[in-house]
C-alpha positions, -999 to 999 in steps of 0.1 A, spaced: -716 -665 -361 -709 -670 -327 -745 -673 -317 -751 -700 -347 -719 -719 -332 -738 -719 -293 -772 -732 -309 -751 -763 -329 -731 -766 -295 -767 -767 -278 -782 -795 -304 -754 -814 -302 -753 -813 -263 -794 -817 -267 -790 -856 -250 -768 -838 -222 -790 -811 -216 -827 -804 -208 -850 -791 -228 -861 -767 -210 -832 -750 -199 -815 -752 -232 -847 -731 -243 -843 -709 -213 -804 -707 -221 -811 -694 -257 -837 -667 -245 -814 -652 -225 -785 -652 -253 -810 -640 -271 -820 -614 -250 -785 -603 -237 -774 -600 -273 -805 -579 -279 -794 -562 -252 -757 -564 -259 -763 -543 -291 -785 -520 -275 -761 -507 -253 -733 -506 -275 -747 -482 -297 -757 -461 -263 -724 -465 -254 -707 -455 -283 -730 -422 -291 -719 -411 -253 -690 -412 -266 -697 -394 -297 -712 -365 -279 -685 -367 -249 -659 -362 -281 -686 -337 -301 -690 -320 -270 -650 -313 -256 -648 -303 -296 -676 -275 -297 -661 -257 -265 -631 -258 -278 -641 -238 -308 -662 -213 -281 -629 -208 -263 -612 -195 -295 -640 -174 -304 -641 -159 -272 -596 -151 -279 -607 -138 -315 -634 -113 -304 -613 -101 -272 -591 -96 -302 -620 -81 -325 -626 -58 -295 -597 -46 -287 -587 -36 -319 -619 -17 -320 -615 -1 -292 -580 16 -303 -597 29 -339 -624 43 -318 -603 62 -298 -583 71 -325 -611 82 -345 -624 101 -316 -589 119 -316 -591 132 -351 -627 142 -346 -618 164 -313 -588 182 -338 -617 185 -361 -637 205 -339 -610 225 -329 -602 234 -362 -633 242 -376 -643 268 -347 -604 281 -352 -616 284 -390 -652 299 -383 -631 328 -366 -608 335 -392 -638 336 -414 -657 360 -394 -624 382 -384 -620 383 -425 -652 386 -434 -652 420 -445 -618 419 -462 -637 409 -489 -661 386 -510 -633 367 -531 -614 359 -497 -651 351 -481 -659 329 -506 -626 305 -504 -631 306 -469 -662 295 -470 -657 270 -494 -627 253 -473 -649 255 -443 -682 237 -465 -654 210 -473 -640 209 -434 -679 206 -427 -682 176 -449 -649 163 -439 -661 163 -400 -695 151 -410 -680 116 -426 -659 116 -397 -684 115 -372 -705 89 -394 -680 68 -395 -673 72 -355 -710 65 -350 -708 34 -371 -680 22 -355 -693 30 -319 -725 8 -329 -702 -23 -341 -678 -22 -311 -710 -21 -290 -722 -54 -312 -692 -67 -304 -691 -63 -267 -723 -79 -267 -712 -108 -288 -681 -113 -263 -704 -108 -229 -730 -137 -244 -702 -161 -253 -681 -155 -226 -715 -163 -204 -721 -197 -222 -680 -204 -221 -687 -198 -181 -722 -218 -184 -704 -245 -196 -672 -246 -173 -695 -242 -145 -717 -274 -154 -688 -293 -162 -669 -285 -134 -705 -294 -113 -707 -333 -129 -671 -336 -124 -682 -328 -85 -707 -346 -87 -686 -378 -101 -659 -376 -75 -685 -375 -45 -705 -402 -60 -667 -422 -63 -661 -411 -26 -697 -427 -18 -691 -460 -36 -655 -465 -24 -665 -460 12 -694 -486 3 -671 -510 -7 -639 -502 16 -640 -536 33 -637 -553 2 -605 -536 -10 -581 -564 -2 -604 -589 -20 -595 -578 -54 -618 -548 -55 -608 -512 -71 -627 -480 -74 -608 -460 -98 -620 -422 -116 -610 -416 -153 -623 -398 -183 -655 -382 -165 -665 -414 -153 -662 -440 -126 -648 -477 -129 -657 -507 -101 -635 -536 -106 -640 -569 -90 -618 -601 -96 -634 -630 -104 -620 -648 -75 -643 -622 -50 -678 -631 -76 -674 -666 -89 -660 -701 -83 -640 -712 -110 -663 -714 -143 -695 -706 -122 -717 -679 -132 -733 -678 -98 -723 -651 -72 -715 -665 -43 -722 -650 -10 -692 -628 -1 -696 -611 -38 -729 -606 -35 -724 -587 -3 -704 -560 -18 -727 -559 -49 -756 -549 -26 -740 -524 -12 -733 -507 -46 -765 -511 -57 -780 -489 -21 -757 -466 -33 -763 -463 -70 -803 -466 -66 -804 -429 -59 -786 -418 -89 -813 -415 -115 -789 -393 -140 -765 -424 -150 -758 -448 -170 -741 -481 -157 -728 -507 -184 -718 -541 -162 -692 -560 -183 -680 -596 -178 -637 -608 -188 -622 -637 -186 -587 -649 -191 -571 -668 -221 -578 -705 -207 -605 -719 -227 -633 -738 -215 -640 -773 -221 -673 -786 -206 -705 -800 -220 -730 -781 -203 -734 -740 -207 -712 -721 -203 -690 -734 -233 -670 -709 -238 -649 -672 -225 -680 -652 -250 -707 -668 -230 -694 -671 -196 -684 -633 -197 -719 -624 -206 -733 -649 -180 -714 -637 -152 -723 -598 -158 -762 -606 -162 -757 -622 -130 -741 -597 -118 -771 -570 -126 -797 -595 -117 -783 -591 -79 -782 -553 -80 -819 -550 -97 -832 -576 -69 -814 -563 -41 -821 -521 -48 -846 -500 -63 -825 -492 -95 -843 -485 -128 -833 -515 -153 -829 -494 -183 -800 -475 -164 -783 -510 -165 -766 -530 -195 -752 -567 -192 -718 -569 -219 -692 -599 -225 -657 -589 -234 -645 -625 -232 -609 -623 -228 -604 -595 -252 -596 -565 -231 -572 -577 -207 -552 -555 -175 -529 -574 -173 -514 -597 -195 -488 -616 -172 -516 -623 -147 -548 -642 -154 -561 -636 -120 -567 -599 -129 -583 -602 -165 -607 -623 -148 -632 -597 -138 -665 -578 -137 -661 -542 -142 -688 -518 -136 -686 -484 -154 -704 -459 -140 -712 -425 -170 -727 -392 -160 -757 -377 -182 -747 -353 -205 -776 -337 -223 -770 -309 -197 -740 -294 -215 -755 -303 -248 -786 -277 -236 -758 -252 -232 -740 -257 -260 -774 -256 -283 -785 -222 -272 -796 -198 -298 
């Protein structure tokens, strides 16, 4: 609906406007919608496996607790079992000498005693079956425990290396962009990932979508920095505040200067670095997602959201 509303705007603006760039303005709503979509459903399946993801180790940790359980419990009816069979032993060889002390007392007397000793046979024969069989499964379990203790550790260790790796990569862009700190810019780490925020008044002049000089310095610099960093995935999203916008030419209104301003915004890092474009996604959140209702200055914004690659704990997490 709201791109059917731009395209009436656009014909009834068509004596204000030329041609040419009307067509060239719908391409690229039509592209960064394209685009806009595109990204979203990227964005939102990240998040899916981020959520899957924290979900699956947290049924490996209480696996891991139930088998140490499993184990340990196994371990004391082994030991136990072992017990009974060492008594066993004892008393069979006390029995085999009573039989051969009494052997000649006489064939009734033989005969019981053999008979009770046949039975203690039996007895210490299901006993040690039964201590073999549980030797093998507490051995099975050990080995279940060692491999998914391995992939708990796997999996702690990768995380806790991309949560490294996020905070130096945070470290490297805030020292990129230190001297633009008191212009309304913020590097801030949460959720795994890393958010740069620029103010409006440090991009744009007042309803402009072009960056102006002082902006584009500082996205420059986080561009060198990000160009390295082939394993992320960088959504650059445009906000504006609640004032709407009355003006005859494009933009015409918070939707489509948002998503103006943030394909500006990429179209300065792509020409000014060696990033790969489909790391990159242009989004307009219009004036939707405000931080700070009691001050328009700060909703009016670019952020930059910087996500790791996961697929490396999703490897671990898959294993057979």
């Amino acid at each position: 609906m709201k791109i059917l509303f731009i395209l009436f705007s656009f014909f009834l603006l068509g004596a204000c406007v030329p041609a040419k760039k009307y067509n060239d303005l719908l391409e690229r709503e039509k592209k960064c919608s394209e685009e806009l979509e595109t990204y979203k459903t990227s964005s939102l399946d990240n998040e899916g496996k981020a959520k899957d993801l924290q979900a699956r180790y947290d049924v490996m940790k209480k696996e891991v607790t139930a088998l140490k359980i499993d184990t340990s419990n196994l371990g004391n009816n082994y030991r136990l079992l072992q017990t009974q069979y060492d008594k066993m032993v004892i008393q069979n060889e006390a029995l085999e000498t009573v039989f051969d002390k009494l052997r000649l007392a006489g064939a009734k007397e033989a005969g019981l005693l053999q008979a009770e000793l046949e039975g203690k046979n039996l007895e210490l024969q299901r006993k040690e079956d039964a201590l073999t069989a549980l030797e093998m499964d507490l051995k099975n379990k050990e080995q279940l425990l060692a491999d998914r203790e391995q992939r708990v550790n796997e999996l702690e260790e990768a995380m806790q290396r991309k949560d490294e790796a996020t905070k130096l990569l945070k470290t490297k862009v805030a020292n990129a962009l230190k001297g633009f700190e008191s212009q309304g810019l913020s590097v801030i780490q949460k959720n795994g990932k890393i958010y740069v925020s620029m103010e409006a008044k440090l991009l744009f002049a007042s309803g402009k979508t072009d960056v102006e000089a002082q902006g584009k310095k500082a996205l420059v610099e986080l561009a060198k920095v990000l160009e390295a960093e082939k394993e992320l995935e960088i959504i650059v999203e445009g906000h504006t505040d609640t004032d709407k916008l009355v003006s005859a030419t494009h933009p015409t209104s918070n939707w489509e200067l948002s998503v103006l301003r943030a394909t500006s915004v990429v179209d300065i890092m792509l020409l000014n670095s060696k990033m790969n474009p489909a790391q990159l996604m242009a989004a307009g959140r219009s004036e939707f997602h405000p931080v700070d209702p009691n001050d328009k200055a700060k909703n009016r914004r670019i952020e930059i959201i910087i996500s790791p690659n996961l697929n490396e704990l999703f490897e671990i997490i898959n294993k057979d």
